[in-house]
Backbone bond lengths (Angstrom), bond angles and torsions (degrees), N, CA, C in turn:
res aa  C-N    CA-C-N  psi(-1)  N-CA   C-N-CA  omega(-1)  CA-C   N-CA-C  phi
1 X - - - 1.459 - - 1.521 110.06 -
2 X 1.459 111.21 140.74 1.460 111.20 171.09 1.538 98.54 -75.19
3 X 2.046 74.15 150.74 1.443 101.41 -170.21 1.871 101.94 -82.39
4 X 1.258 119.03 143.68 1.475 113.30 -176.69 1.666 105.07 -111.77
5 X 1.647 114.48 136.97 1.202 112.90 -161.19 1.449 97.16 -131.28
6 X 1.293 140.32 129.38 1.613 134.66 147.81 1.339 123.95 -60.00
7 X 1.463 130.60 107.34 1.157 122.12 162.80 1.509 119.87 -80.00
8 X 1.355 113.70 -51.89 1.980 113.72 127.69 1.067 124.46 -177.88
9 X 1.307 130.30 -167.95 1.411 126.69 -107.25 1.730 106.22 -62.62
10 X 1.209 112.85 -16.42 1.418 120.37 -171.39 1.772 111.38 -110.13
11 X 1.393 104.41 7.74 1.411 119.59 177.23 0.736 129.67 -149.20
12 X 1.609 117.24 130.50 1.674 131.30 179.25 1.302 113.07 -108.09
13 X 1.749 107.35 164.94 1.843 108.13 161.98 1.600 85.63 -130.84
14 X 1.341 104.24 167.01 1.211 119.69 164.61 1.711 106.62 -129.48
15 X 1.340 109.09 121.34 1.571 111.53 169.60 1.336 113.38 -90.84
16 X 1.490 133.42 127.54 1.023 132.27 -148.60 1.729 91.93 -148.70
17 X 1.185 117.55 84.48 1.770 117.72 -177.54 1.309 112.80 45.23
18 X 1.293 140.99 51.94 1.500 131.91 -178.00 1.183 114.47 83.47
19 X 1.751 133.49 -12.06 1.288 109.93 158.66 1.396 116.81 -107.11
20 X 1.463 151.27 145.51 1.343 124.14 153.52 1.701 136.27 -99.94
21 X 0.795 121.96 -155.56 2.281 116.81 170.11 1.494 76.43 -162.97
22 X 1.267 94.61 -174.03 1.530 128.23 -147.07 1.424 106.13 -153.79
23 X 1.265 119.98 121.67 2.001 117.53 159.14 1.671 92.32 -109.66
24 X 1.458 98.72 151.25 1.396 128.32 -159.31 1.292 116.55 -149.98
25 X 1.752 107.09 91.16 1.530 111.84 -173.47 1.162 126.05 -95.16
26 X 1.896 124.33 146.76 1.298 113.20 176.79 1.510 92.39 -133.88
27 X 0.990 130.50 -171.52 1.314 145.71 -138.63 1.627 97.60 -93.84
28 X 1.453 135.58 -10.68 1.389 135.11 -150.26 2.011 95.29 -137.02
29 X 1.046 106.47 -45.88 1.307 109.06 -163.31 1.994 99.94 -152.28
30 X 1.645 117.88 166.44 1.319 113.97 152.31 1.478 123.30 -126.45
31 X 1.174 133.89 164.39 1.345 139.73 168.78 1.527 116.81 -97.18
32 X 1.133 111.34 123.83 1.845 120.49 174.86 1.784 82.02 -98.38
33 X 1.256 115.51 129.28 1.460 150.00 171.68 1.280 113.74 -74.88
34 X 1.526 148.63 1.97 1.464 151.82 -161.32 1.521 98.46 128.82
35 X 1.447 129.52 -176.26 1.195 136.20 -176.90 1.505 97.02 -141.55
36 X 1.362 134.91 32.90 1.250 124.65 178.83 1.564 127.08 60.65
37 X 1.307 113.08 -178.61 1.729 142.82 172.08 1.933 102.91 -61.05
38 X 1.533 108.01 -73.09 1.440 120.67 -162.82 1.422 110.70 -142.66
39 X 1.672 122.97 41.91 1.121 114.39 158.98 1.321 104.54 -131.48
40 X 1.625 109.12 111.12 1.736 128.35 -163.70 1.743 86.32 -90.46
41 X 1.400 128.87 -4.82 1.711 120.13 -168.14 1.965 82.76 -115.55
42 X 1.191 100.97 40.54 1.621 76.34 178.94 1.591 110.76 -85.86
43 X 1.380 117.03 -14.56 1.146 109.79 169.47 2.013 125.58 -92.02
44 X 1.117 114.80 15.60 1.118 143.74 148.84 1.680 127.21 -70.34
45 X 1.557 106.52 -54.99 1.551 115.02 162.70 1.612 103.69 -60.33
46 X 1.028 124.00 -60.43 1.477 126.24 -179.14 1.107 111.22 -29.64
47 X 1.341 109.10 -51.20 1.813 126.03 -179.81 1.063 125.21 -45.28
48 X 1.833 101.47 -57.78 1.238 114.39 158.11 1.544 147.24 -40.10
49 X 1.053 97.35 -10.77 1.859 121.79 -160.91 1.671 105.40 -117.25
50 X 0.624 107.31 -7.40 1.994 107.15 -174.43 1.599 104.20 -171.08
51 X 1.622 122.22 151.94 1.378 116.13 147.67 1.283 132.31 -83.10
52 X 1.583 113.71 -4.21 1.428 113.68 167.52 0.976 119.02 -39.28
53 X 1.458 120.83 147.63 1.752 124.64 140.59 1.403 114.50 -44.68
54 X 1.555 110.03 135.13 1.437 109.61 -150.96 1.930 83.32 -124.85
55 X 1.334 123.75 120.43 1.605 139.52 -166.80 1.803 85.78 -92.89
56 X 1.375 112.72 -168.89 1.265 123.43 171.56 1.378 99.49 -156.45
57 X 1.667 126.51 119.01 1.312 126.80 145.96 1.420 123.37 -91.46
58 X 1.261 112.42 137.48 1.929 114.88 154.24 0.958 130.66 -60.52
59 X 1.171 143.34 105.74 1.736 114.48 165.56 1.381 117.41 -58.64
60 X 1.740 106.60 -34.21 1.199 113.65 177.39 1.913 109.38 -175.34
61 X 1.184 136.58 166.25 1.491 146.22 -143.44 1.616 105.73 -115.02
62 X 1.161 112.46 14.95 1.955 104.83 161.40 1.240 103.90 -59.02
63 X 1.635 109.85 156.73 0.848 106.84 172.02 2.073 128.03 -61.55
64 X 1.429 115.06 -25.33 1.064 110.61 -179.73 1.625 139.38 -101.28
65 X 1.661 88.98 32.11 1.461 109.79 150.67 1.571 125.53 -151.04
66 X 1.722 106.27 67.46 1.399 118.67 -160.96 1.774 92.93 -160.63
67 X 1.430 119.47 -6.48 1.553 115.59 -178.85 1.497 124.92 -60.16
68 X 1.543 115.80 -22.12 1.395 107.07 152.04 1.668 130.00 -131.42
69 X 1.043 97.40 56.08 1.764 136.47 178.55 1.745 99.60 -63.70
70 X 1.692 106.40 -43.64 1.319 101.16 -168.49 1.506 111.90 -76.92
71 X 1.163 109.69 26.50 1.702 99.24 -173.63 2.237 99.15 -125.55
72 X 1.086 91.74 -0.58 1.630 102.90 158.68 1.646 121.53 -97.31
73 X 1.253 119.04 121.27 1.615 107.62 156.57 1.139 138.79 -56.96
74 X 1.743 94.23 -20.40 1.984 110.89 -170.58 1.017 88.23 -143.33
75 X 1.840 103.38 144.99 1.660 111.52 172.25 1.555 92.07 -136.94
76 X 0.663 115.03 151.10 1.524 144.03 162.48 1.719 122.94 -77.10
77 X 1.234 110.79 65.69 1.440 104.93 157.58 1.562 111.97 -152.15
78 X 1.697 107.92 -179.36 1.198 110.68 -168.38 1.607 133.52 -66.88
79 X 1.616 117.10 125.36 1.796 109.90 -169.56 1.794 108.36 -22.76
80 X 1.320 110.69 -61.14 1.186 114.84 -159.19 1.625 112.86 -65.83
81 X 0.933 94.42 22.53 1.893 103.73 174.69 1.445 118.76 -116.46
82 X 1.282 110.93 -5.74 1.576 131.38 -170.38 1.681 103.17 -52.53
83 X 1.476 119.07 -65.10 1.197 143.64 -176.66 1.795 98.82 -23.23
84 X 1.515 99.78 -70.96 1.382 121.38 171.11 1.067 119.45 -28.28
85 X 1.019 111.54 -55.19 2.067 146.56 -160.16 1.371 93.95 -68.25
86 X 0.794 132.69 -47.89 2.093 141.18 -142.60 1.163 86.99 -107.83
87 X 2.124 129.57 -50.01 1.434 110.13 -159.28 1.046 98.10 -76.27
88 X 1.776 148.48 -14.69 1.031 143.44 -169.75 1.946 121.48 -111.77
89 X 1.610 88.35 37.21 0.973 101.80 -161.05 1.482 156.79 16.28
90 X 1.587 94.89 45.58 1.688 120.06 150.38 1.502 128.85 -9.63
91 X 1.195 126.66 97.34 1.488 100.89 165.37 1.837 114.44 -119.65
92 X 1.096 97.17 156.25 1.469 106.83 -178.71 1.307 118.04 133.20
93 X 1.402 121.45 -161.15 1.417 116.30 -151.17 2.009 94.40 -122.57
94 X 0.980 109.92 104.60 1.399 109.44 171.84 1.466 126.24 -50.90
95 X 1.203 136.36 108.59 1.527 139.59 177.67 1.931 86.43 -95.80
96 X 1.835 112.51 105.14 1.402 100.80 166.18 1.460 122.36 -74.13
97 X 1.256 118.86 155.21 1.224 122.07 -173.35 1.416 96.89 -127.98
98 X 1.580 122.38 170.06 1.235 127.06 -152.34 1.692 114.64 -166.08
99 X 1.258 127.75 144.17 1.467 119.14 -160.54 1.629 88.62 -69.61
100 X 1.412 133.18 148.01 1.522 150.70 -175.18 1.631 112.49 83.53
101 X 1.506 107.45 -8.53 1.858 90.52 -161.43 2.145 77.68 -88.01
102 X 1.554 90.11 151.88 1.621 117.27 165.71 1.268 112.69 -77.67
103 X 1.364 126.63 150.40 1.563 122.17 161.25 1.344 97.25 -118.20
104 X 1.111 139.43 105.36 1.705 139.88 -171.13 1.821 108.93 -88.93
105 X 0.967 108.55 138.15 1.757 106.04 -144.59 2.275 71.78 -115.47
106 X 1.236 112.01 -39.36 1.302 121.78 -155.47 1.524 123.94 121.80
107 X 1.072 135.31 89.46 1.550 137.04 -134.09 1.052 114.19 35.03
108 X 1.681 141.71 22.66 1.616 119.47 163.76 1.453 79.70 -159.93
109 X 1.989 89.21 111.54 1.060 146.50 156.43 1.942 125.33 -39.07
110 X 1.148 127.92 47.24 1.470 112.38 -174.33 1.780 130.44 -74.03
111 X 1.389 106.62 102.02 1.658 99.78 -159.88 1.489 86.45 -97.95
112 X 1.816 104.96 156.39 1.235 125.74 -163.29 1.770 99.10 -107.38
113 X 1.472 109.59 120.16 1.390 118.21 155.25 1.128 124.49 -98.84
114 X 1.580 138.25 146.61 1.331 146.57 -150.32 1.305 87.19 -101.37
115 X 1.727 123.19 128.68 1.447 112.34 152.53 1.675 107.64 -158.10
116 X 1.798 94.17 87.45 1.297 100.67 176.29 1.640 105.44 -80.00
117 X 1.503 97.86 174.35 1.671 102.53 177.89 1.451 86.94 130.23
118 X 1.292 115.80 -109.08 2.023 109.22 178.39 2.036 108.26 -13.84
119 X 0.895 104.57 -67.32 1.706 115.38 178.44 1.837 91.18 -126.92
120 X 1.888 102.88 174.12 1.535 108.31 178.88 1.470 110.45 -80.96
121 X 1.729 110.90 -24.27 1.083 100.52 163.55 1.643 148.42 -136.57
122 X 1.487 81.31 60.37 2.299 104.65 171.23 1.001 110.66 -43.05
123 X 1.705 128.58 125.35 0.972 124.97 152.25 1.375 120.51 -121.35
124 X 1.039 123.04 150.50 2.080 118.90 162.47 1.439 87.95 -107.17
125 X 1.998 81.47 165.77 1.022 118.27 -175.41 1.601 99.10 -113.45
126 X 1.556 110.63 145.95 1.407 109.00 178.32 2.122 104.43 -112.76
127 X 1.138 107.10 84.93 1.570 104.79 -177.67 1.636 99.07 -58.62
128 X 1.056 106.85 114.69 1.638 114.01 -176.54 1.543 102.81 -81.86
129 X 1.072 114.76 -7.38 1.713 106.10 -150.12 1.800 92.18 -97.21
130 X 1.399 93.12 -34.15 1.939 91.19 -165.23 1.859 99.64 -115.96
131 X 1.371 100.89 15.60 1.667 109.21 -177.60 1.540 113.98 48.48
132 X 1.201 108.92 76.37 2.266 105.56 -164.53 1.576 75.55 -160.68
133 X 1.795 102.23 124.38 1.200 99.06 159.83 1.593 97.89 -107.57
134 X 1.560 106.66 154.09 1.398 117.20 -176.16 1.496 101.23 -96.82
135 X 1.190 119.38 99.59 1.682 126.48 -170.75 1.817 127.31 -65.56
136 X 1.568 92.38 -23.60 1.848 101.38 178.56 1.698 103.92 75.68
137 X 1.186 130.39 -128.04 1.646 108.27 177.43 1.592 91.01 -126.49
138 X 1.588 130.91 24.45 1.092 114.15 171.96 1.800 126.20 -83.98
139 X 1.699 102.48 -8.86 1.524 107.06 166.13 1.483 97.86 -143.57
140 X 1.821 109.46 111.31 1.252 126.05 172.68 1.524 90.80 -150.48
141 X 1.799 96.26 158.67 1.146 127.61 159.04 1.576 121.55 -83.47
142 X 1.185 131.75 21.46 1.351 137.28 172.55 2.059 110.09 -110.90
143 X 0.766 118.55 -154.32 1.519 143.50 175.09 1.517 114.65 -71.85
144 X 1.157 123.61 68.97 1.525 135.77 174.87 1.502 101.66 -47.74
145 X 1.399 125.17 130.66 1.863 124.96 158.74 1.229 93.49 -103.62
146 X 1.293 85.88 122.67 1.634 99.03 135.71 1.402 116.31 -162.69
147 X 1.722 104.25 63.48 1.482 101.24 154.33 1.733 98.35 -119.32
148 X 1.059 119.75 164.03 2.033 143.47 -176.57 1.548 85.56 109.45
149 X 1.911 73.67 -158.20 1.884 97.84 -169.63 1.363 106.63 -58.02
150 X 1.237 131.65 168.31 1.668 146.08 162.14 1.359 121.91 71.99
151 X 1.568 105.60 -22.53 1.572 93.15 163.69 1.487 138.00 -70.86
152 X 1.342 126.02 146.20 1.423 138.33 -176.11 1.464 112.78 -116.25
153 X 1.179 141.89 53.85 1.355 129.50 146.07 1.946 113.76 17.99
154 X 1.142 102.73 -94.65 1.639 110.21 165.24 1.166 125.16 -53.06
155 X 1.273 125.44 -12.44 1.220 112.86 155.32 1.429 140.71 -85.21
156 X 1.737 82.31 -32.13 1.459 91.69 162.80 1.261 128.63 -83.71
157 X 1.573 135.58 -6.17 1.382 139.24 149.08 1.552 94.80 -34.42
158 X 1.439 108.55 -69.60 1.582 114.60 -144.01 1.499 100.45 -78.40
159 X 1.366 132.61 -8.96 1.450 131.08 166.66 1.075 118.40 -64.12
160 X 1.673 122.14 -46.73 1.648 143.45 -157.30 1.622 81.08 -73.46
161 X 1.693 108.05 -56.13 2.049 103.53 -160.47 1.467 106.00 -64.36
162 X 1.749 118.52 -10.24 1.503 122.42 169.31 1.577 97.65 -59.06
163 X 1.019 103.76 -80.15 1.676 130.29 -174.87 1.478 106.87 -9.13
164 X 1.863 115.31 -56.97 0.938 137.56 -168.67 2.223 113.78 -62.00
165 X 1.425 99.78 -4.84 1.326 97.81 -166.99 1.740 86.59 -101.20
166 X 1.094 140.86 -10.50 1.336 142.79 156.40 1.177 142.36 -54.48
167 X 1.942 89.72 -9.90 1.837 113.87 -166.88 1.569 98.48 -48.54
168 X 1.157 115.23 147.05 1.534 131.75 157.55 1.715 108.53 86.09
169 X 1.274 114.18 5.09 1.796 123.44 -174.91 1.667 88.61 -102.31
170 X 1.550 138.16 5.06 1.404 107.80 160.50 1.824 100.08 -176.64
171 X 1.127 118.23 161.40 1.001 122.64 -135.97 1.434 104.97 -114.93
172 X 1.402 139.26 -44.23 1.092 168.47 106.26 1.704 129.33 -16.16
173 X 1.616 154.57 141.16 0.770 134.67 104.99 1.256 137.77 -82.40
174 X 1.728 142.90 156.30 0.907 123.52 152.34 1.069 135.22 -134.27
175 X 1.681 135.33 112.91 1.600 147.95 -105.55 1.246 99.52 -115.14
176 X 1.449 140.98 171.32 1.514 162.40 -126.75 1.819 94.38 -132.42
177 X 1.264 92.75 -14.14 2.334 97.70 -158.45 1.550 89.32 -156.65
178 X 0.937 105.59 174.59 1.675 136.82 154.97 1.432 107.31 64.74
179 X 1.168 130.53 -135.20 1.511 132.66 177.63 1.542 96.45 -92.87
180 X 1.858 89.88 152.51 1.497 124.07 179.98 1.284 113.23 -117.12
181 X 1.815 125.57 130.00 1.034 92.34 -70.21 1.541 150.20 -114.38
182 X 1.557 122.12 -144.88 1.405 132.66 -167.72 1.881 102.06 -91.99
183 X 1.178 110.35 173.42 1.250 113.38 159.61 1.185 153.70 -111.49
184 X 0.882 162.31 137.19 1.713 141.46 -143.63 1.458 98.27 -59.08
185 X 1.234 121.17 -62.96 1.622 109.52 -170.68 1.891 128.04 -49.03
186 X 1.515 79.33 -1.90 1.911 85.13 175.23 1.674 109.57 -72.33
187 X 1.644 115.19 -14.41 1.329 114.58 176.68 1.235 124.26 -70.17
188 X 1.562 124.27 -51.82 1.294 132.16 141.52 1.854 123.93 -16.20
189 X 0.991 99.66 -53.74 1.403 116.86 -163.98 1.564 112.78 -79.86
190 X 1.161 127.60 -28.79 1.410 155.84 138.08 1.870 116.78 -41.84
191 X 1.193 113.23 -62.73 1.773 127.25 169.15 0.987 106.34 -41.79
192 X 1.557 111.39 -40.12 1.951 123.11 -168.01 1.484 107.68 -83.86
193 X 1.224 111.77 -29.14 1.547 113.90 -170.87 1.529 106.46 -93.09
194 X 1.455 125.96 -18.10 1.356 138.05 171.60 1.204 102.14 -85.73
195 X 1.309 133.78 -47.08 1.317 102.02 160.99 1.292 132.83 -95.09
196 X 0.906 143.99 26.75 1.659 159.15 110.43 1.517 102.35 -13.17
197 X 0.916 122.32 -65.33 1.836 133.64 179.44 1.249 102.59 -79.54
198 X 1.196 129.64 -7.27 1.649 100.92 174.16 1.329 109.56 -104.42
199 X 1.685 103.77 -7.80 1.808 95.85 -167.21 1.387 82.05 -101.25
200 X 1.628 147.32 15.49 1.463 146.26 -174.79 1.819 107.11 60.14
201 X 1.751 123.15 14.36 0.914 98.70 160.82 1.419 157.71 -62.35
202 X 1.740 102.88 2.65 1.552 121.10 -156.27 1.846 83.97 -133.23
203 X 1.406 110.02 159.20 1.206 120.54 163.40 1.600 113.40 -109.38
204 X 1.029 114.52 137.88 1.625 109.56 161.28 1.626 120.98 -103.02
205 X 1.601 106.44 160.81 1.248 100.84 176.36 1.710 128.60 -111.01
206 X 1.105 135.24 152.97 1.124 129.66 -171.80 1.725 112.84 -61.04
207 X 1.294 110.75 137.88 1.381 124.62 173.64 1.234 101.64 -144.40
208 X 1.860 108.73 165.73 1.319 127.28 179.25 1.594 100.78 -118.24
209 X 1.260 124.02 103.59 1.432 133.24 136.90 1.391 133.74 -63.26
210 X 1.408 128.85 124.17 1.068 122.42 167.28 1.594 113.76 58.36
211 X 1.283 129.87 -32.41 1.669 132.31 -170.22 1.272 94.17 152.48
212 X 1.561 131.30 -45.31 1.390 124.21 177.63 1.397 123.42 -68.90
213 X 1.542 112.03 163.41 1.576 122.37 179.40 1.338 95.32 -112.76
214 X 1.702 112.33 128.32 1.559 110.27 -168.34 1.352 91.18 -142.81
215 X 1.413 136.10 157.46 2.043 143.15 175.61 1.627 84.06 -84.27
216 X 1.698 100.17 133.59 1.486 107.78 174.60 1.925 80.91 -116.55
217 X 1.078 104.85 129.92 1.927 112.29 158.67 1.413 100.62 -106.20
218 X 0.946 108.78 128.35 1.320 138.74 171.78 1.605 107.29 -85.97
219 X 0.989 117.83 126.73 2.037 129.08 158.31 1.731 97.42 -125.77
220 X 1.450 90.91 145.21 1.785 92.64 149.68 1.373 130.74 -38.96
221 X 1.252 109.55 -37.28 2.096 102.19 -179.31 1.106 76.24 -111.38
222 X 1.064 170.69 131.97 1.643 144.04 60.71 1.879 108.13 -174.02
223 X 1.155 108.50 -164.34 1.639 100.30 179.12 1.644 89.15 -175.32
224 X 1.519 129.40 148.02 1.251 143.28 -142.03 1.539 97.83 -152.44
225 X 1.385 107.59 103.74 1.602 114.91 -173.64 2.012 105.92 -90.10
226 X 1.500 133.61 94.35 1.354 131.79 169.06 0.894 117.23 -104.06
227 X 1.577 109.39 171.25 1.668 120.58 174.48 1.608 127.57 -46.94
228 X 0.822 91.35 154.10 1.809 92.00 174.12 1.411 109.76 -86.72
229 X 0.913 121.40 -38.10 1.546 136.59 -170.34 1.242 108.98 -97.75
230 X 1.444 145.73 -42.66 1.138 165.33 -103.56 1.922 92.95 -106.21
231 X 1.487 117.80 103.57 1.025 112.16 160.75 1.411 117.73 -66.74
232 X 1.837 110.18 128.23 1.291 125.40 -178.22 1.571 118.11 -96.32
């Protein structure tokens, strides 16, 4: 079972084997942030924690933050993530979301930023109220994927330099993996290391994921798991 943590009084994380989500309360309704790796009752803990009506956003449709997805009819994330959603057998009713639309919790404001590249359709959340954007796994200090289907390298350069026009709207991130939390300048610092690998200035080294052999590059803040084969 994920472990349940207060960050405060109106916010939780759940650590769930190396990944976590987030519920996010406002005065009218709350948001569960992903459902984790292996907690299919995550919308049960949610329950537990507030009497609000408890919504569900995606950040995004890997499999290891979608494990208790099946206990919503409607989820909240972006069209272009659907693909994802279905191959990883998603069910429910998609509400798309879109970079500018609000999710209004009841005094706390969640606006949606576009950040494909990890999957086509990553999004953060910008909690306006406590300035913390909730990044999904597209800005962490752990082991970034993006080698298989749906990843974009170039897209995700040009998502992170999106990201970057937000500077000074929040103070905090807080990431899907790695340390809780990060700091805005880890976005910057990330752009540089993505493109490091695209212009072949960095080498990576061979690792075994899951059964596959993929180039892990290593940086001081972060590390970027790609194809072996994968023309860059």
């Amino acid at each position: 079972m994920a472990e349940t943590i207060m960050i405060k009084e109106d916010t939780w994380r759940f650590e769930d084997e190396g990944v976590r989500f987030f519920l996010l309360c406002g005065s009218e309704r709350a948001a569960l942030v992903d459902t984790g790796m292996n907690t299919p009752d995550a919308r049960k803990l949610a329950e537990g924690l507030t009497d609000l009506p408890v919504i569900l956003i995606n950040t995004h449709a890997d499999r290891d933050h979608i494990s208790g997805n099946a206990a919503f009819d409607e989820i909240y994330m972006s069209s272009e993530e659907e693909d994802n959603y279905r191959h990883n057998n998603g069910t429910g009713t998609i509400i798309p979301v879109k970079e500018g639309d609000v999710i209004e919790l009841g005094g706390r404001a969640l606006r949606i930023i576009d950040l494909p590249g990890h999957t086509p359709g990553s999004i953060a959340l910008l909690d306006e109220k406590y300035r913390v954007l909730i990044a999904g796994d597209s800005v962490q200090d752990g082991k970034i994927f993006m080698f298989g289907t749906y990843r974009d390298l170039d897209r995700y350069i040009d998502s992170l330099t999106h990201l970057l026009e937000y500077d000074g709207q929040f103070d905090e991130i807080y990431a899907m993996h790695g340390t809780i939390p990060v700091k805005p300048d880890l976005t910057g610092k990330l752009i540089e290391g993505a493109r490091q690998i695209r212009s072949g200035e960095v080498e990576g080294s061979e690792v075994e994921i899951f059964g596959k052999k993929v180039l892990h590059y290593g940086f001081p803040y972060a590390g970027f798991l790609m194809e072996c084969t994968k023309e860059l």
